[in-house]
C-alpha positions as CSV (number, residue, x, y, z in Angstrom):
1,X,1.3,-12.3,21.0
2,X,-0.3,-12.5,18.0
3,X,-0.1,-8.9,17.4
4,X,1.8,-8.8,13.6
5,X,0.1,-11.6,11.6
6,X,-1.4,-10.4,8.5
7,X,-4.6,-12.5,7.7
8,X,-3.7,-13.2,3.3
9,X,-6.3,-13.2,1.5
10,X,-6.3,-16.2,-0.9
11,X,-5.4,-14.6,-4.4
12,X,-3.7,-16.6,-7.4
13,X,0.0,-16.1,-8.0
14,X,1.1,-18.2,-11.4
15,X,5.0,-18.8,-11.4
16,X,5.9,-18.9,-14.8
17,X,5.8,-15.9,-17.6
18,X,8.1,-12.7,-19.0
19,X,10.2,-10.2,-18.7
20,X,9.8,-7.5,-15.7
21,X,11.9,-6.1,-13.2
22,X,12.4,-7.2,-9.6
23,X,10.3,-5.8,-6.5
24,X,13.3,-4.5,-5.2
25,X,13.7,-0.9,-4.1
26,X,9.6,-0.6,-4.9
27,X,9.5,-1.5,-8.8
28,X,6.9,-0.8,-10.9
29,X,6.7,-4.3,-12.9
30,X,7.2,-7.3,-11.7
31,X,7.4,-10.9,-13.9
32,X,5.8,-13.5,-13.5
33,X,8.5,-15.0,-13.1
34,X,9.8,-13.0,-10.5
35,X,6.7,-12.6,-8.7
36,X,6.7,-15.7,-6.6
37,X,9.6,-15.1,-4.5
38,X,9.0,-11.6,-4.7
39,X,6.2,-11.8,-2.7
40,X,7.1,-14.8,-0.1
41,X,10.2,-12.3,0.3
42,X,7.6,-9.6,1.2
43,X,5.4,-11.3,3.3
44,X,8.0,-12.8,5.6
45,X,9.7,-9.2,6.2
46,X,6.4,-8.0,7.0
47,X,6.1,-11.2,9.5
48,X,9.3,-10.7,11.1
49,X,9.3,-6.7,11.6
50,X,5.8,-7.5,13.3
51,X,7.2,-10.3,15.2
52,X,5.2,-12.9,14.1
53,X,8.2,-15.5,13.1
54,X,11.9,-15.5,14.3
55,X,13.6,-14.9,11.0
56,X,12.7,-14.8,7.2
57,X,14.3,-18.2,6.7
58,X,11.8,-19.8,9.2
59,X,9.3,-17.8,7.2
60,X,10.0,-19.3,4.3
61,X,10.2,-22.9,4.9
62,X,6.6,-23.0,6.9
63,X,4.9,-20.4,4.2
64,X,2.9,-22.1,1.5
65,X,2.0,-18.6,-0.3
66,X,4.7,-20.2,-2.9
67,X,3.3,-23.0,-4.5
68,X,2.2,-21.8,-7.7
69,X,2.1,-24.8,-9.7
70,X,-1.6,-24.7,-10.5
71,X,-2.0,-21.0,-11.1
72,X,1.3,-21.3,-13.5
73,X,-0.9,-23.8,-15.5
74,X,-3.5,-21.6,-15.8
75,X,-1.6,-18.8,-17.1
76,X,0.0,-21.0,-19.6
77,X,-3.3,-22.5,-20.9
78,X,-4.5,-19.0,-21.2
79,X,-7.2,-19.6,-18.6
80,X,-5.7,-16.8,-16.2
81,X,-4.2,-13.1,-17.2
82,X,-1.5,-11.7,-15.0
83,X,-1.1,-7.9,-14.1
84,X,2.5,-7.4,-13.6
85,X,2.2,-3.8,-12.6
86,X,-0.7,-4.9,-10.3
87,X,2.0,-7.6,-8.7
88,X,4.5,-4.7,-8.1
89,X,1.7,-2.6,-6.0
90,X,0.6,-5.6,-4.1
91,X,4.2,-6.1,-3.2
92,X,4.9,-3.0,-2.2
93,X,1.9,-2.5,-0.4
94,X,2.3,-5.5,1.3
95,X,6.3,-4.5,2.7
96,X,5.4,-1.2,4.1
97,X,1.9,-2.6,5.4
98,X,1.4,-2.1,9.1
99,X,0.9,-4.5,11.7
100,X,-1.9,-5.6,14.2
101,X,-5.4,-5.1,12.3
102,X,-4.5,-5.9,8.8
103,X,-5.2,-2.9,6.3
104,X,-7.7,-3.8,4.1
105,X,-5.5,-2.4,1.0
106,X,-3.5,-5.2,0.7
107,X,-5.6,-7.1,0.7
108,X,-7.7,-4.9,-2.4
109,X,-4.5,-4.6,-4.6
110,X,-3.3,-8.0,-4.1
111,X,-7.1,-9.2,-5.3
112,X,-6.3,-7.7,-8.8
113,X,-3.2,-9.4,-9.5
114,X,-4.9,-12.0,-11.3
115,X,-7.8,-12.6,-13.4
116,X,-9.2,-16.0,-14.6
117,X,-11.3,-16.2,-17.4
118,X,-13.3,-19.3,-17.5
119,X,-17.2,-18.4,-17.1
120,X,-19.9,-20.1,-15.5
121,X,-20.2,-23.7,-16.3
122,X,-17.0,-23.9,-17.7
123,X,-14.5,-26.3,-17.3
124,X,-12.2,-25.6,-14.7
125,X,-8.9,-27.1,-12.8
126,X,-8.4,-24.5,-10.1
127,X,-10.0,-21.6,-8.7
128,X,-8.0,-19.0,-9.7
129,X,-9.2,-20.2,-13.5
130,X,-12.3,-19.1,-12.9
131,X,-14.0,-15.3,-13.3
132,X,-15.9,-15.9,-9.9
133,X,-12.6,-17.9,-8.7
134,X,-14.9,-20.9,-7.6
135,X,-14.0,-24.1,-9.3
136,X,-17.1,-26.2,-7.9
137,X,-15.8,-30.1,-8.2
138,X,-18.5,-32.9,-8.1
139,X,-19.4,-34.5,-4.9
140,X,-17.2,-37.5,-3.8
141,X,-15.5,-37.2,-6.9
142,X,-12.1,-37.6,-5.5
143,X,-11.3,-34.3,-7.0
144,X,-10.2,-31.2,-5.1
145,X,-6.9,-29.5,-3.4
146,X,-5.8,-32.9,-2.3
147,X,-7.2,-34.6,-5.3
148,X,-3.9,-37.4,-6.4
149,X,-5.1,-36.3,-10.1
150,X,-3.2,-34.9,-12.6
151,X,-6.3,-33.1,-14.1
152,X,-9.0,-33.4,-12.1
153,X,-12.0,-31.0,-14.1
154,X,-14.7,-29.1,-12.2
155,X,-16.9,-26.4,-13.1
156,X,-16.8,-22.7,-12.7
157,X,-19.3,-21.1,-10.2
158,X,-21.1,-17.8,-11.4
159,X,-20.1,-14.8,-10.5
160,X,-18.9,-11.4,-11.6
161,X,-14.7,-11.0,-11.5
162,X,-13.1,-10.5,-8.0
163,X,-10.7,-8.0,-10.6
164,X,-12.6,-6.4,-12.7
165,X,-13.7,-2.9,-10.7
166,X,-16.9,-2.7,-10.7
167,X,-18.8,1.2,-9.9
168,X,-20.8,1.6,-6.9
169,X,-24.5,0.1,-7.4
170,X,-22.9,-2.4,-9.7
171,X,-22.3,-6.0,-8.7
172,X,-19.8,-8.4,-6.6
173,X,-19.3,-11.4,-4.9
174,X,-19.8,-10.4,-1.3
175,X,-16.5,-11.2,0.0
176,X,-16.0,-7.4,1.0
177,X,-13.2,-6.8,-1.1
178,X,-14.4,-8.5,-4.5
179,X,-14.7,-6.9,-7.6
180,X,-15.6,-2.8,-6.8
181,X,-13.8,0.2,-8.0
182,X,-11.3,2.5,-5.9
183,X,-13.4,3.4,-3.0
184,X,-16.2,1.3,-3.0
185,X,-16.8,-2.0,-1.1
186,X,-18.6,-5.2,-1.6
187,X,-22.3,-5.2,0.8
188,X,-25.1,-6.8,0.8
189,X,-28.6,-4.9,0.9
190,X,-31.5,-5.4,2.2
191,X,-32.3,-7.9,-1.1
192,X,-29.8,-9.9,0.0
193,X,-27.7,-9.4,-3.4
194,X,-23.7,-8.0,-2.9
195,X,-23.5,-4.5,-4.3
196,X,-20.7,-2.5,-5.0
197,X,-21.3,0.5,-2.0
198,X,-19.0,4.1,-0.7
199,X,-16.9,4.0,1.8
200,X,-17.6,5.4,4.9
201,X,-15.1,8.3,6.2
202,X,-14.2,8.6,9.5
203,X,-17.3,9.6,12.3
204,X,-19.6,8.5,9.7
205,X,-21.8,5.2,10.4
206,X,-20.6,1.8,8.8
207,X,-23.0,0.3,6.1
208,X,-21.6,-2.8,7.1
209,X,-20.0,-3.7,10.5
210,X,-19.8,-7.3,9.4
211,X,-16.6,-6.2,6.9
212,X,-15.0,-3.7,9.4
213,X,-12.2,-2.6,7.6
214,X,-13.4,-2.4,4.0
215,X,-16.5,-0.4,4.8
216,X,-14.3,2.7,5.6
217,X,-11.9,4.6,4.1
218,X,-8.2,3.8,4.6
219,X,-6.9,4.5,7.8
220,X,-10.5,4.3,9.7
221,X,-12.0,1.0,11.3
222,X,-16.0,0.1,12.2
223,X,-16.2,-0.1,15.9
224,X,-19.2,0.3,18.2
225,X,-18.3,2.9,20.8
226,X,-19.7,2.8,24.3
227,X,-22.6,5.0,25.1
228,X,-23.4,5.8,21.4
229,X,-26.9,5.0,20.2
230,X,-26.2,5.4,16.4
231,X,-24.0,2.7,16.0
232,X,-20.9,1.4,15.1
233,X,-19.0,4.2,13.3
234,X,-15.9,4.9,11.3
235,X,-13.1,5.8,13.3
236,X,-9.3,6.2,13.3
237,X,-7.6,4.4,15.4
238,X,-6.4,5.7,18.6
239,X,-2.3,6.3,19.2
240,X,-0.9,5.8,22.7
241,X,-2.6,7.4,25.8
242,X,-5.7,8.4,23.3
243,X,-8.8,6.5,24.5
244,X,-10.2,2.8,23.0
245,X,-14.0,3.7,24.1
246,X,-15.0,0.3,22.3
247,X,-16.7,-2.8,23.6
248,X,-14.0,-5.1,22.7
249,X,-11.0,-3.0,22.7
250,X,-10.2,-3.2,18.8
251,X,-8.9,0.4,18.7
252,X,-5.7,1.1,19.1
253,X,-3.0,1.4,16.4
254,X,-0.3,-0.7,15.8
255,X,2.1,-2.2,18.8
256,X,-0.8,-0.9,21.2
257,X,-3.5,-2.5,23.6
258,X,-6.4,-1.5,25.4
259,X,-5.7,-1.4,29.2
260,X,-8.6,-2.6,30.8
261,X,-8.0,-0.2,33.7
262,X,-7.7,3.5,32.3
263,X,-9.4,2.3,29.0
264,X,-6.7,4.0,27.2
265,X,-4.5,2.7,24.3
266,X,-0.8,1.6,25.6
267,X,2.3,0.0,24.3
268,X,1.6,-4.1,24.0
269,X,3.7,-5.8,26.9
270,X,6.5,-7.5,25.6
271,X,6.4,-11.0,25.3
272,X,8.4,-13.0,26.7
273,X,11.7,-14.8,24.9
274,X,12.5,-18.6,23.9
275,X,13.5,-19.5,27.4
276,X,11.7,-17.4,29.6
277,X,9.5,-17.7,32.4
278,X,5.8,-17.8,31.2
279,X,2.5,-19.4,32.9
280,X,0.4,-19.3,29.1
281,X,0.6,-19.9,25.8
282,X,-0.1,-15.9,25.0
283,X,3.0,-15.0,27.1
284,X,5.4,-15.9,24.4
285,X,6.4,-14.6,20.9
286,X,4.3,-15.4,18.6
287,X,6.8,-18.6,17.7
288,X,6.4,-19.8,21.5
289,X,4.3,-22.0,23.8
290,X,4.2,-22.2,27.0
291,X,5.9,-25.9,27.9
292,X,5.1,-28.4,30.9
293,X,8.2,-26.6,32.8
294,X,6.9,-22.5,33.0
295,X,8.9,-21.6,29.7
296,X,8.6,-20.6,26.5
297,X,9.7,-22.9,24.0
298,X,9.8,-22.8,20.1
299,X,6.6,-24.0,18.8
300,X,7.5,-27.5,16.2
301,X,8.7,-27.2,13.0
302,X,8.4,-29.4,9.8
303,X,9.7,-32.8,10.8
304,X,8.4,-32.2,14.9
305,X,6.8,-33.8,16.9
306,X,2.5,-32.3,17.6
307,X,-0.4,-32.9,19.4
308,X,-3.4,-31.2,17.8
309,X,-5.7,-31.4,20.9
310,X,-2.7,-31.2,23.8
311,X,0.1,-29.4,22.0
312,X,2.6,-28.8,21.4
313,X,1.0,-27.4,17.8
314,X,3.3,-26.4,14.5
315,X,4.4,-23.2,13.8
316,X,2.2,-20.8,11.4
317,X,1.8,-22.2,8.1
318,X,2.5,-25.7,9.2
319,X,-0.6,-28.7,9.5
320,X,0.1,-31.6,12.4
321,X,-0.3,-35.0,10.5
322,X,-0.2,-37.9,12.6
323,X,1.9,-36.0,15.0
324,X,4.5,-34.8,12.9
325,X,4.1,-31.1,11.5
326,X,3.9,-30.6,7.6
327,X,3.6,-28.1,5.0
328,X,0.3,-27.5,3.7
329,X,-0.5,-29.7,0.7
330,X,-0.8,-27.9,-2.7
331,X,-3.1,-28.3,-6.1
332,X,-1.9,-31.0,-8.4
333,X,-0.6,-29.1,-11.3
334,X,-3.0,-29.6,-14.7
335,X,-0.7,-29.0,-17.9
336,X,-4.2,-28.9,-19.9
């Protein structure tokens, strides 16, 4: 269990614009249109070949990556540029991306769909309108995510673009993945200011273990492996039968655990079907708990019955209010 899910990083995606073709068969332009349901359509086929939701349907329906409404706004007010080439790489990135330890690639070219274009101390309405993509909103203002306002105004944080590549030595935001050039990786030095730094390749040490993907090159990982005294280095990660020589067992590839035993990387058990014998919660698919009777059940969907604190809780994607599950709320849209 929990083997597939990709952890998305929080990028905008506006839902109106232009022409563009379709993602399909790996385009090389994608509307804006389009792009929406283009990449819902992505994500969930990458959740169900990993396992991580029973079909694309259910994907769908508990998914919030397709509410739009703010970021379509913003592209309409001309507070936010759209990349529709960019859109077509993250899509296509994102159907072939593997599963287990999320790639940090995706994550990269998805980042540089979008690019808001309020500065500093500007006014802003969402995040994703500002070059930082802050949007700070006044204390107990009653503005916000959840704010019941139309257009509730805030103010854009400083900071350099999360899309505008920047070379190595120049600046970012710290996030690991914000705002550096092909290559290069958002760290923090010894100053404590986020600066654009290389990628380490595979043997070589990590500059940062705190971002272990992004401070190697594609393919590698930042682990700490027993009985070295240089520290955590770049390393591929290890295919069936190969070792996982690493203090928590983060090494192995795709569809593959560490065994405890022969410390070696093998096939992830299978989990265990709606309706099948279980004694936990990690037994089951993904979709599953473990119920009061020894079997797996479907975890709630919207309209179901949940219990934060006891279970049963709501499927991915879904919040328990008051005891029923929900989709996520969304932005208020700001026509401004």
């Amino acid at each position: 269990m929990g083997n597939g899910r990709i952890a998305l990083l929080v990028f905008v995606i506006p839902a109106c614009g232009g022409g563009g073709s379709t993602a399909a068969g790996g385009s090389s332009n994608i509307s804006l249109s389009a792009f929406p349901a283009a990449f819902v359509d992505a994500y969930c086929t990458h959740e169900v070949r990993c396992g991580s939701t029973p079909d694309k349907s259910t994907c769908a329906a508990t998914t919030s990556v397709g509410d739009f409404g703010p970021e379509s706004a913003g592209v309409g007010a001309g507070r936010i540029v759209y990349d529709g080439d960019q859109a077509a790489a993250c899509v296509n990135t994102l159907m072939s991306a593997g599963c287990g330890i999320p790639g940090w690639h995706f994550e990269e070219v998805c980042a540089k769909v979008f690019r808001g274009l309020v500065a500093g101390g500007d006014t802003c309405y969402a995040p994703a309108d500002c070059v930082s993509g802050t949007c700070m909103f006044a204390a107990n203002s009653g503005c916000g995510m959840h704010s019941s306002r139309a257009c509730c105004p805030g103010v854009c944080a400083p900071g350099v673009s999360t899309a505008e590549p920047s070379p190595i030595g120049g600046p970012c935001n710290g996030t690991g993945f914000s705002g550096c050039a092909e290559g290069a990786f958002c760290a923090r030095t010894d100053s404590g200011t986020p600066t654009c730094q290389p990628r380490a390749n595979a043997g070589q040490a990590c500059l940062d273990p705190s971002v272990p993907e992004g401070s190697c090159t594609a393919g590698t990982y930042c682990v700490s492996v027993n009985g070295s005294s240089n520290g955590p280095i770049c390393a591929t990660l290890s295919a069936e039968g190969q070792p996982c020589d690493c203090p928590n067992g983060m090494c192995c590839g795709a569809f593959l655990e560490c065994d405890n035993a022969t410390r070696t990387c093998v096939p992830t058990a299978p989990s265990v079907a709606v309706g099948g014998q279980c004694t936990l919660n990690w037994d089951c698919v993904d979709w599953a708990y473990c119920d009061s009777t020894g079997r797996c059940a479907s975890q709630p969907r919207a309209g179901d019955y949940c219990d934060d604190f006891n279970g049963p809780h709501c499927l991915y994607g879904l919040v328990c209010n008051a005891g029923t599950c929900a989709r996520l709320p969304v932005w208020n849209v700001c026509s401004k």
